[in-house]
N, C-alpha and C positions, 0 to 999 in steps of 0.2 A: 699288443696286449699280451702280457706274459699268459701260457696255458696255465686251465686251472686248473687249481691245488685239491687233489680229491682225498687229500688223508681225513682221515674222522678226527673233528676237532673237538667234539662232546660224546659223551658216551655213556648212557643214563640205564640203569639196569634195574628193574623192579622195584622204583622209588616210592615210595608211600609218606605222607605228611599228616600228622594227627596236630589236634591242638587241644591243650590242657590236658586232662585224664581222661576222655573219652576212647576207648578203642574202636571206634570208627572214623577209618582215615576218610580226610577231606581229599585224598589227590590217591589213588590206592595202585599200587604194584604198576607202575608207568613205566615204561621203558622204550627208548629211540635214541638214534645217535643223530648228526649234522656233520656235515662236511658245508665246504664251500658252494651252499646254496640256498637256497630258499626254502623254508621250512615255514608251511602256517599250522597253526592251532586251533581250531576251532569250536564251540561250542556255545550253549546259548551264558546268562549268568548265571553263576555258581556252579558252573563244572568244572573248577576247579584251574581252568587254564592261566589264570593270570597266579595263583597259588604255584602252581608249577614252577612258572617261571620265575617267581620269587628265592622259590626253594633249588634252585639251581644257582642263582646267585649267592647263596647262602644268608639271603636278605630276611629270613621270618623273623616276627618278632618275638621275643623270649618263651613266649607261651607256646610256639609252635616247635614242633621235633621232627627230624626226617631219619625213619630207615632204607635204606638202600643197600643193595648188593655192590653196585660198584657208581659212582657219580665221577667224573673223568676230564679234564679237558686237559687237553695237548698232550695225554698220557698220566698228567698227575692227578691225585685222586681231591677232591676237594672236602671229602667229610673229615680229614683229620688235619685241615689245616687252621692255625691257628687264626685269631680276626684280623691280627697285624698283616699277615700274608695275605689276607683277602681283601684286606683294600688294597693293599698292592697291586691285586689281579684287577680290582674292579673301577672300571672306568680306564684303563690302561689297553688289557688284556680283556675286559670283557666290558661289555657295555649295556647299558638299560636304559631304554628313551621310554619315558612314561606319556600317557595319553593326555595330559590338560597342561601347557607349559602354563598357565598361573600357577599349578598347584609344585611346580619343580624348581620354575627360578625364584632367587630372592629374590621378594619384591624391593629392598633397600639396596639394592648394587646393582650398578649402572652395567648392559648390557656388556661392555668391553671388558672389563674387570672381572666379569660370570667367566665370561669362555676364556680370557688372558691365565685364570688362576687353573683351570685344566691343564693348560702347555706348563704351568711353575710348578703343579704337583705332579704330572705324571711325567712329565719329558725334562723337569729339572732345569727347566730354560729361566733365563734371566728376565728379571721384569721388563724388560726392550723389547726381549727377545721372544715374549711370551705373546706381547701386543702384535706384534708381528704375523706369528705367528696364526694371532686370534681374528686378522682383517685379512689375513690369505684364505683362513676358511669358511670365514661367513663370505668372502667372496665366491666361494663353490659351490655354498648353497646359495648361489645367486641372487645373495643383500646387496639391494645398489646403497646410494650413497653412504659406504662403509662407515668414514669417520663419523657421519651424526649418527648414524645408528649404533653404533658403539655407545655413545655419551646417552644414548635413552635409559631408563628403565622400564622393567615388563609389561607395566600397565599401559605403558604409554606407544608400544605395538601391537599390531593385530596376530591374532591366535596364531592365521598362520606363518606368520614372520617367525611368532615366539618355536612355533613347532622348528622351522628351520634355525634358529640359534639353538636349541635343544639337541638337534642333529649336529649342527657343528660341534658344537661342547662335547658330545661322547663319542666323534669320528675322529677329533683331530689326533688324539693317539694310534690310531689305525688297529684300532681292536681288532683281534683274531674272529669272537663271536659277538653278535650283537644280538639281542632280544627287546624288542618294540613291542610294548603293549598298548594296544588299540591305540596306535601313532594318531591315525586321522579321524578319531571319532569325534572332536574339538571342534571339528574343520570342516567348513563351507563344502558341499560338493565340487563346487567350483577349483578346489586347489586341492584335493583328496591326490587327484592324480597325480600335477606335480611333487606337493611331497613324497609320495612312494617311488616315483622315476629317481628325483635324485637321491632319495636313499639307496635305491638298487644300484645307482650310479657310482656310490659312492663306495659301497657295500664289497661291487663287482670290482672296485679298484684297488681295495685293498684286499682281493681274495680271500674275504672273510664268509663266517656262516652268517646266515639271518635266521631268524626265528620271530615270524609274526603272528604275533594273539591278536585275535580277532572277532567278535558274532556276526560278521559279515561273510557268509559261506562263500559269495560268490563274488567280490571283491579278490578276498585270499587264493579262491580257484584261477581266480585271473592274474593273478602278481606270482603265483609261489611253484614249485617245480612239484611238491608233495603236501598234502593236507594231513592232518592228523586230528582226527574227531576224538572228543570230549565228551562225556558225559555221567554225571553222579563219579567226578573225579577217576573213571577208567577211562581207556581207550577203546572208541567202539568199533575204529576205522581206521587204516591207511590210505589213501587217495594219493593217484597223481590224475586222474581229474573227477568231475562230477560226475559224468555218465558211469562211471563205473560204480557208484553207489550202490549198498544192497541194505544197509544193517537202517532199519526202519526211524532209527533219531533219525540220521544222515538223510535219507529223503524227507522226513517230515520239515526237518531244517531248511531244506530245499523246496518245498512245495511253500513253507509259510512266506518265503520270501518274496514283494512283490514284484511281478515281471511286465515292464511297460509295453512288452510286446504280444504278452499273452495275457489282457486285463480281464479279471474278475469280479463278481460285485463281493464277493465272502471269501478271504483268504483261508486255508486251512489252517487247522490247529495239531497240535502233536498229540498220537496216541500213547499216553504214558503208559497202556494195559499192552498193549504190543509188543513198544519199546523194552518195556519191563522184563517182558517176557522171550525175546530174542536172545540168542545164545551171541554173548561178547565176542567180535573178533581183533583182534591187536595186532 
């Protein structure tokens, strides 16, 4: 395995996201880079983390606006580039796996023809070339009988198959950065964990960054090299694990989670007058 690549592949400098004419940003003054690793998000809904990562891809929609000091990958800056260039980058060069594959693939096009037309747009491969292409990667996410699974459509497999064609379709370009929001919230306990293996597998093969949104603190604690806490759209926290928690969301998140080794009869709940009242640290 080639050593990894630790140049910073994003590089996010006091981003803030408003929407319509409200001057209170939904995601406010965020700032982090990613190299080739694992990077999770966390926070509970509405902290803004899957917004973030929106506004990274340069995905909001019309009503939303991002200021930023600098927004950066592989060096080039992303707020002045036009939309033609960013789909150029996206799904090529960057990647976005959403949490519900009903709600991603067409439901009218037959599973082979979803991930073939990814190798025809981004890799310019011929339609042969592209099917080909499209049964070497669902064979990596470990789709057994390739050809009939190819001919299905989405309905007609299970979440987590669709999750794994959803991973093939945005790895088969070998994206520098990928951002997975809440990949396995879809998804039986039962196969949570294979999908995350072979993302990381897949992830760590082509020396790319991840960046996993998640509400699951201790999921992402367990899959990610560094945590990044959310809350009221700032950053309250850096983590590279849990025990070093201090800032009161970040345990309160921690303590409501339930732990089948330490059963309780009343889970805790967050102190918003605490939290509220804790000095941010980023």
């Amino acid at each position: 395995m080639a050593a990894p690549d630790n140049r910073t592949i994003l590089n996010v400098q006091n981003l803030s996201v408003y929407f319509g004419q409200t001057d209170k940003p939904a995601v406010d003054n965020v700032s982090l880079t990613l190299g080739a690793e694992r990077l999770g998000i966390v926070g509970e809904s509405g902290s803004g983390k899957s917004t973030l990562g929106r506004a990274i891809m340069r995905l909001l929609p019309p009503i939303g606006r991002i200021q930023a000091d600098a927004l950066t990958f592989e060096g080039a800056s992303l707020l002045d580039k036009k939309e033609r260039h960013l789909r150029a980058l996206r799904g090529n060069q960057m990647a976005l796996i959403m949490q519900d594959p009903r709600y991603s693939l067409n439901p009218v096009l037959p599973i082979g023809k979803q991930v073939a037309e990814a190798a025809i747009l981004h890799l310019s491969a011929s339609k042969r070339e592209a099917y080909t292409l499209a049964a070497e990667m669902l064979a990596k996410v470990r789709i057994n009988d390739i050809e009939r699974t190819m001919a299905l459509y989405p309905h007609q497999i299970s979440g987590g198959m669709g999750q794994r064609v959803m991973i093939a379709m945005m790895l088969l370009a070998k994206p520098r950065m990928v951002i997975a929001d809440e990949p396995t919230s879809a998804l039986d306990v039962s196969v949570r964990g294979d999908v995350l293996k072979l993302l990381d597998e897949l992830v760590r093969e082509n020396q790319a960054g991840l960046m996993l949104i998640s509400h699951d603190i201790r999921m992402v604690a367990a899959f990610c090299e560094r945590i990044i806490v959310m809350y009221k759209g700032r950053i309250v926290e850096t983590l590279s694990h849990l025990d070093e928690a201090q800032h009161p969301y970040t345990r309160g998140l921690i303590a409501a989670m339930p732990d089948p080794r330490s059963p309780v009869a009343r889970l805790k709940t967050l102190d918003r007058l605490a939290i509220d009242s804790a000095e941010v640290k980023p």
